[in-house]
C-alpha positions in Angstrom: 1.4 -49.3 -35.9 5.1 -48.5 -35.6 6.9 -50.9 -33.0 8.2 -48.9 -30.2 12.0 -47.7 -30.7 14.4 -50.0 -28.2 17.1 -47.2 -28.6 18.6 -45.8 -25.2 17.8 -41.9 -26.1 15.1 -40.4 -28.5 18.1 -39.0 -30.5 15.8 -36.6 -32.3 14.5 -34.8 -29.2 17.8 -35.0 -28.1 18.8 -32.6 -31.1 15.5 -30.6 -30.5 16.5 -30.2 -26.2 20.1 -29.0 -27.3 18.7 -26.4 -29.6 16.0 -24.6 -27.2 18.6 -24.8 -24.4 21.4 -23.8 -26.1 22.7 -20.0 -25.8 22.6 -17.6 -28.6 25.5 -16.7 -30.4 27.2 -13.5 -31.1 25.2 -10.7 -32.8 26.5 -9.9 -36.3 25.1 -8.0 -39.2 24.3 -9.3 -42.3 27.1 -8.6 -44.0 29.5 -9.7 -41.3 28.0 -13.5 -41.6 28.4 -13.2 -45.3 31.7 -12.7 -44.3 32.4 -14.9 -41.9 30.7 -18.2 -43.4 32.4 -17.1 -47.2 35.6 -16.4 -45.0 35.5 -20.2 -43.8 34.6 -21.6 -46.4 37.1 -20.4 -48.4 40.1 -20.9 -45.5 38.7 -24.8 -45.5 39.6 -24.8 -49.4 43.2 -22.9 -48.9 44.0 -24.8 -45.9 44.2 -28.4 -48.0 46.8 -27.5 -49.6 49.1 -25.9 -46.8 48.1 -28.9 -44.6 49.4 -31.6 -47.9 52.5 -29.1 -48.1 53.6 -29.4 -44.0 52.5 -32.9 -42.9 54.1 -34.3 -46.4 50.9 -36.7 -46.5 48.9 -37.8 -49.4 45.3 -39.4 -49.2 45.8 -43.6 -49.6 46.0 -44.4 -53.2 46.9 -40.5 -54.3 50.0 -41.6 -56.2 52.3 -38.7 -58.1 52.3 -39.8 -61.8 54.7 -40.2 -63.6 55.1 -39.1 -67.7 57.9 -39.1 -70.4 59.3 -36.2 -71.9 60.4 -35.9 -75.4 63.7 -35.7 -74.1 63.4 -39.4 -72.9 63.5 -38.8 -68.8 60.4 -39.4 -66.3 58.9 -36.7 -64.6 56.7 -36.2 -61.9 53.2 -34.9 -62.7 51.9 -32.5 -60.2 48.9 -34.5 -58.6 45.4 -32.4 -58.6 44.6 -31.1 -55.1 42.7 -34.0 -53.3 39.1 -34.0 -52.1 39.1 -34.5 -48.4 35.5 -34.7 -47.5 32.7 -31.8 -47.3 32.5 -28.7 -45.9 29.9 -27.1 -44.0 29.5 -24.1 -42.5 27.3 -24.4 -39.6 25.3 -23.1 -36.5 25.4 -24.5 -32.9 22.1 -25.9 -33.1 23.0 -27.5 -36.4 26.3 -28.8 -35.2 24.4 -30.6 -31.7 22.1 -32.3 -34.7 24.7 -33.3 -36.6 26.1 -34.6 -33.2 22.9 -36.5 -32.4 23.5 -38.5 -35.7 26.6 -39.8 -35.2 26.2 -40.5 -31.5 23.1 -42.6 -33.0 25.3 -44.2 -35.5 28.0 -45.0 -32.6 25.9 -46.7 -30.0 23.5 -48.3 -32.2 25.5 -51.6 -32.5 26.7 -51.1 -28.8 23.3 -51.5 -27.7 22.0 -54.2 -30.1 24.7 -56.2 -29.3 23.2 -56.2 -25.6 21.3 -59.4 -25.0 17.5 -58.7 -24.4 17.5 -59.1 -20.3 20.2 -56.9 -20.4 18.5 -54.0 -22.6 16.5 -51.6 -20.9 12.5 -51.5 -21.1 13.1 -48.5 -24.2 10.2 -46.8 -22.2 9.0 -43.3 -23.7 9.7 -41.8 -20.3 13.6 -43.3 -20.1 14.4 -42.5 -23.2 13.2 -39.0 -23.3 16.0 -38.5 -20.0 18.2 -39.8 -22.0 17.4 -37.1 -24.2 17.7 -34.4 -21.7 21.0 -35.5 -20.7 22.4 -35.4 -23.7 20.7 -32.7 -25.0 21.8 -30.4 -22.7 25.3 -31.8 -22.7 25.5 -30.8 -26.2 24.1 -27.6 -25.4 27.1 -26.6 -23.6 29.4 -28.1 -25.8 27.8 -26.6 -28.8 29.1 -23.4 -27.6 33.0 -24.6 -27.3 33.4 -26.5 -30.6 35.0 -24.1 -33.2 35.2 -26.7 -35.8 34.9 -30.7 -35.7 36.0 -33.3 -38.4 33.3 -36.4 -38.6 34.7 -39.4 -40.6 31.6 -40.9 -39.8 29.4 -38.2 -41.8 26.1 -39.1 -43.6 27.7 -41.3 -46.7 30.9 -39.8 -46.3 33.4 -37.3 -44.3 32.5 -34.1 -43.4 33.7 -31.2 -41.7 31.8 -29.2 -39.4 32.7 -25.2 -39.1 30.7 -23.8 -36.3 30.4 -19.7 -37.9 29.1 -18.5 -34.5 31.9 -19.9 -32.4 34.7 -18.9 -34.8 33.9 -15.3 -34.2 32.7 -15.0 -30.7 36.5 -16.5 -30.1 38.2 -14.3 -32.7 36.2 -11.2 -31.2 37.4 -12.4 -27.6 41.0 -13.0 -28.7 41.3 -10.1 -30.4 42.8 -11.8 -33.3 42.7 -11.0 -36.9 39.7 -12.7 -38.4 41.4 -14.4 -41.9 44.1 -15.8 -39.9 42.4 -17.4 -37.3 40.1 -19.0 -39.6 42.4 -20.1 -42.0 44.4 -21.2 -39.0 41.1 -23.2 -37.1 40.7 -24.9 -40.7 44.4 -26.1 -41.1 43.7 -28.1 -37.9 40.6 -29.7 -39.0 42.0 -30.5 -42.8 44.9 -32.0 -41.0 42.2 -34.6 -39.1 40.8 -34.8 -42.8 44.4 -36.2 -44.1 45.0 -38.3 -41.5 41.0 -40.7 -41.7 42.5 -40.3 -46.0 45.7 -41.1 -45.5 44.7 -44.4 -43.2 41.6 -45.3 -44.6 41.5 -48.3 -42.0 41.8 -45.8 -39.3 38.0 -44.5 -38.7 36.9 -48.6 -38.8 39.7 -49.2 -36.2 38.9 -46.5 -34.1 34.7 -47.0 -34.8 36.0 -51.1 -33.4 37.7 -49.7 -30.5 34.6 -47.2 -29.2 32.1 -49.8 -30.0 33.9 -52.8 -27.7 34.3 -50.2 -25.3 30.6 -48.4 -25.3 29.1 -51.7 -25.4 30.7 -52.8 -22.2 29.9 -49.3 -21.0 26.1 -49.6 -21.8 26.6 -52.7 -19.6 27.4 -50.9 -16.5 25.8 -47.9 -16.9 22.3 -50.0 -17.3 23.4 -51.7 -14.0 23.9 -47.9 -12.5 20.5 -47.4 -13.5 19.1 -50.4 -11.6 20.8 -49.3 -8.8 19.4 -47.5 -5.8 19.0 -43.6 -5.4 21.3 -43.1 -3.1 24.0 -44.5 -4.7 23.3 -42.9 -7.8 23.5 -39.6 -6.4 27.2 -40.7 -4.2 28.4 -41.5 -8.0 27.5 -38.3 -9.2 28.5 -36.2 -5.8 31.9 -38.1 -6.3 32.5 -37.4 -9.7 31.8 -33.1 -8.8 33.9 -33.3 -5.8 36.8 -34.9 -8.0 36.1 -32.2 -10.5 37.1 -29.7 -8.5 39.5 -30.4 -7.1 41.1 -31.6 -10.5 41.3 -34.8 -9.8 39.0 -36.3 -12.6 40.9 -38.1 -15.4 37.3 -38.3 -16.9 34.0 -38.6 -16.3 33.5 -42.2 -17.2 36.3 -43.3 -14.2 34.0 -43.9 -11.8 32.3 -46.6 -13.8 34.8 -48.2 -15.3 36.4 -51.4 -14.9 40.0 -52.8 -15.1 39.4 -53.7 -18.9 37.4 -50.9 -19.7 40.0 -48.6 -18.2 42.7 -50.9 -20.8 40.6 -50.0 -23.6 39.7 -46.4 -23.0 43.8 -45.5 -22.4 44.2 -47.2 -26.4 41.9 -45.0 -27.0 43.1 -41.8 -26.0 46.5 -43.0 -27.2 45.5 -42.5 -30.6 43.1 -39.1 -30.0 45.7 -37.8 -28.2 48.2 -38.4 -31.7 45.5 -37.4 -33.7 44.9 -34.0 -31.6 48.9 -33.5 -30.8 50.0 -33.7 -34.3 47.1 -31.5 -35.7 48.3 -28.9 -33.3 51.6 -29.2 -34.7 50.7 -29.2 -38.2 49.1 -25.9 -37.8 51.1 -23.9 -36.7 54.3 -25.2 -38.7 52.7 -23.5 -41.8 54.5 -20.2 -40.2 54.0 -17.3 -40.1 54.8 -16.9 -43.7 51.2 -18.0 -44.5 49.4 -17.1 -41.2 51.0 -14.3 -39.8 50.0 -13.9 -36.8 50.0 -17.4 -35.9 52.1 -16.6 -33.0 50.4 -14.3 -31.3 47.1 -16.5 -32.2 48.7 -19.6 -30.6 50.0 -18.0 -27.6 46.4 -16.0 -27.1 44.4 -19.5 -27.6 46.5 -21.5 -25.0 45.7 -18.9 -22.2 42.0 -19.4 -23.4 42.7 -23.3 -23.2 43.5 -22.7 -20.0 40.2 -21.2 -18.6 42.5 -17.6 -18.2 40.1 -15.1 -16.7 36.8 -17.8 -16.7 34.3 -18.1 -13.9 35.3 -20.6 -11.4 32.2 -22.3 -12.3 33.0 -22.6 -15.8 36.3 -23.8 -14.6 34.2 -26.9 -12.6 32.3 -27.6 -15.4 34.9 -28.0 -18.2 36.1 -30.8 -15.8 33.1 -32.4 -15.4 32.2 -32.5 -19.4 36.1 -34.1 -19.8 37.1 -30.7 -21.4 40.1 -30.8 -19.4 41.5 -34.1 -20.1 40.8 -33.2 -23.7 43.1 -30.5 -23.3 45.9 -32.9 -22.0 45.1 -34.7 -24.9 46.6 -31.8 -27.6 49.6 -31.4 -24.8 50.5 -35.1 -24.8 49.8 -35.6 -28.6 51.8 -32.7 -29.9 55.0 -33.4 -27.2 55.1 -37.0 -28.9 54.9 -35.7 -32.3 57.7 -33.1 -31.5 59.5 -35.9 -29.9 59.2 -38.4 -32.8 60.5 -35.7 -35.6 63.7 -34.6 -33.5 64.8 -38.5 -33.3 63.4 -39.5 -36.8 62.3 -36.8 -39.0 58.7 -35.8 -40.4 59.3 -38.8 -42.8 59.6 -41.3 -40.1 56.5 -40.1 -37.8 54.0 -40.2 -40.9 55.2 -44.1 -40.7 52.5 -44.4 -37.3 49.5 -43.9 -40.2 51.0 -47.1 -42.1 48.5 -49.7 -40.4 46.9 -49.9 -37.1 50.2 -51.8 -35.5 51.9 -48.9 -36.1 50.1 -45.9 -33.6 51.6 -45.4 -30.6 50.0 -47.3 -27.3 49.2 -45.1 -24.1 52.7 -46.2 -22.5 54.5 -45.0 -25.8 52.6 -41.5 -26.1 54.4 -40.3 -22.8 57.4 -42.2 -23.9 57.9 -41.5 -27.8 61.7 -43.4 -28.0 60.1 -46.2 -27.2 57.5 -45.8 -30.5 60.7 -45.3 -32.2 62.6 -48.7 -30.9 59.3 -50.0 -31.9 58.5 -49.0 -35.2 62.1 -48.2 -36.8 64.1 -50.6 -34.7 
């Protein structure tokens, strides 16, 4: 008989929960999903080389040879275009799987670092609300994500393209269809570069998250334990700060001092990763996407919940959505920040080792990444 599984959520009917739950995407004819998943695919290929052009990044170890010429000089050698990872065009069901996986792969060592008093039972009936919860978590979600880069893919990188959710927004926005998907992919191939460009990135960050979720699993195992009542206070709290906008994020209310240190490291380094992505995208101009105006000024209103239920509004808070959004803002203002007082030469110096990104005092204050880094 197979021992029972001492994991915190049956990951699998996790997956299973966030597909039955999860709404239906746009209708489309055949031919328009031929279109659309051919039409991503090949924007994920173009964009690589648009993304190596305007960040002026290589993957670690990419070198530019060098050869003689008969007539005695060196010359560069134009390096063959680098393979970032896979692609895959994907559903909302497929994308909350692939989801499950990597949350699995995350907060496995978290939890098996616990000490055994400290574990929970791993009952079939605890585990399965785990399931729920994050099931329909990623149910919701599944129907925001237009397109999600995983350096923690099965073997290796991967990037996710959710086909449903690129044209429901493209259809909302009004926008035109090869621009905004060449435009989605240049953000995601940017996250590509940056995990090959600082391979020790993704182990840092992997570090950071598991210290942190470990901790976490701590307290949230003690908030289990804990009675009803206060339980449900936590969770009337953490609505009533939603809406009112208070909520930096949902995990506030059960973090401590140190967890609190780690988490602001953390989004330090998301919020470069998300800021300069935003940056890089639209810097290709309009030369290569040319509507990139009109697409960046339509998607920001969208970002900003223009014209959405109130509800919707409420629960974008309470999923975090919101203080992803200040992520992009913060990241991209440091990025902007760090080019005008050292050029695009000098801010690519923050992927040179894990000393060098910017701490979560020096992403609202950028000159002092600089006085840091360049002296």
């Amino acid at each position: 008989m197979t021992a029972p599984s001492t994991a915190p959520v049956d990951w699998a009917t996790a997956a299973q929960i966030a597909r039955r739950v999860g709404r239906p995407g746009p209708v489309a004819s055949r031919a328009e999903l031929d279109d659309l998943v051919g039409g991503l695919r090949t924007a994920a290929h173009d964009a690589v080389g648009h993304v190596l052009r305007v960040t002026r990044m290589r993957p670690a170890g990419d070198d530019v040879d060098l050869e003689h010429h008969p007539d005695g000089r060196l010359r560069r050698v134009r390096a063959p275009r680098p393979d970032l990872g896979d692609v895959r065009v994907v559903d909302r069901a497929t994308w909350a799987l692939a989801n499950t996986r990597s949350m699995a792969a995350m907060t496995g060592p978290a939890f098996a670092a616990l000490t055994p008093d400290a574990r929970p039972g791993g009952s079939g009936a605890a585990r399965l609300a785990g399931a729920a919860e994050v099931g329909g978590l990623l149910a919701l979600l599944s129907t925001k994500v237009l397109g999600q880069f995983d350096p923690y893919g099965e073997g290796r990188p991967v990037l996710l393209l959710v086909a449903p959710n690129v044209l429901a927004a493209e259809r909302a926005l009004r926008l035109d269809p090869a621009d905004f998907r060449l435009w989605v992919c240049l953000h995601e191939q940017t996250h590509a570069l940056q995990f090959a460009a600082a391979p020790w990135l993704a182990e840092h960050l992997a570090g950071r998250l598991g210290e942190l979720l470990q901790d976490v699993t701590t307290t949230s195992l003690d908030l289990a334990r804990a009675p009803w009542r206060d339980k449900a206070a936590l969770v009337g709290r953490t609505v009533l700060d939603a809406v009112r906008g208070d909520l930096t994020t949902p995990l506030d209310p059960v973090l401590g001092p140190e967890q609190k240190r780690v988490l602001a490291e953390i989004t330090a380094v998301m919020a470069l990763l998300e800021g300069h992505a935003d940056v890089m995208m639209d810097a290709v101009g309009p030369r290569v996407v040319r509507s990139v105006r009109t697409i960046r000024a339509r998607f920001e209103k969208r970002r900003d919940g223009e014209g959405a239920p109130r509800l919707d509004v409420v629960l974008r808070r309470v999923l975090g959505m919101d203080a992803k959004l200040a992520q992009y803002r913060d990241g991209a203002a440091f990025v902007r920040a760090v080019e005008k007082e050292v050029g695009r030469a000098g801010l690519n110096a923050v992927w040179a080792a894990p000393g060098n990104l910017p701490g979560p005092r020096e992403i609202h204050d950028p000159r002092a990444w600089v006085r840091r880094v360049h002296g």
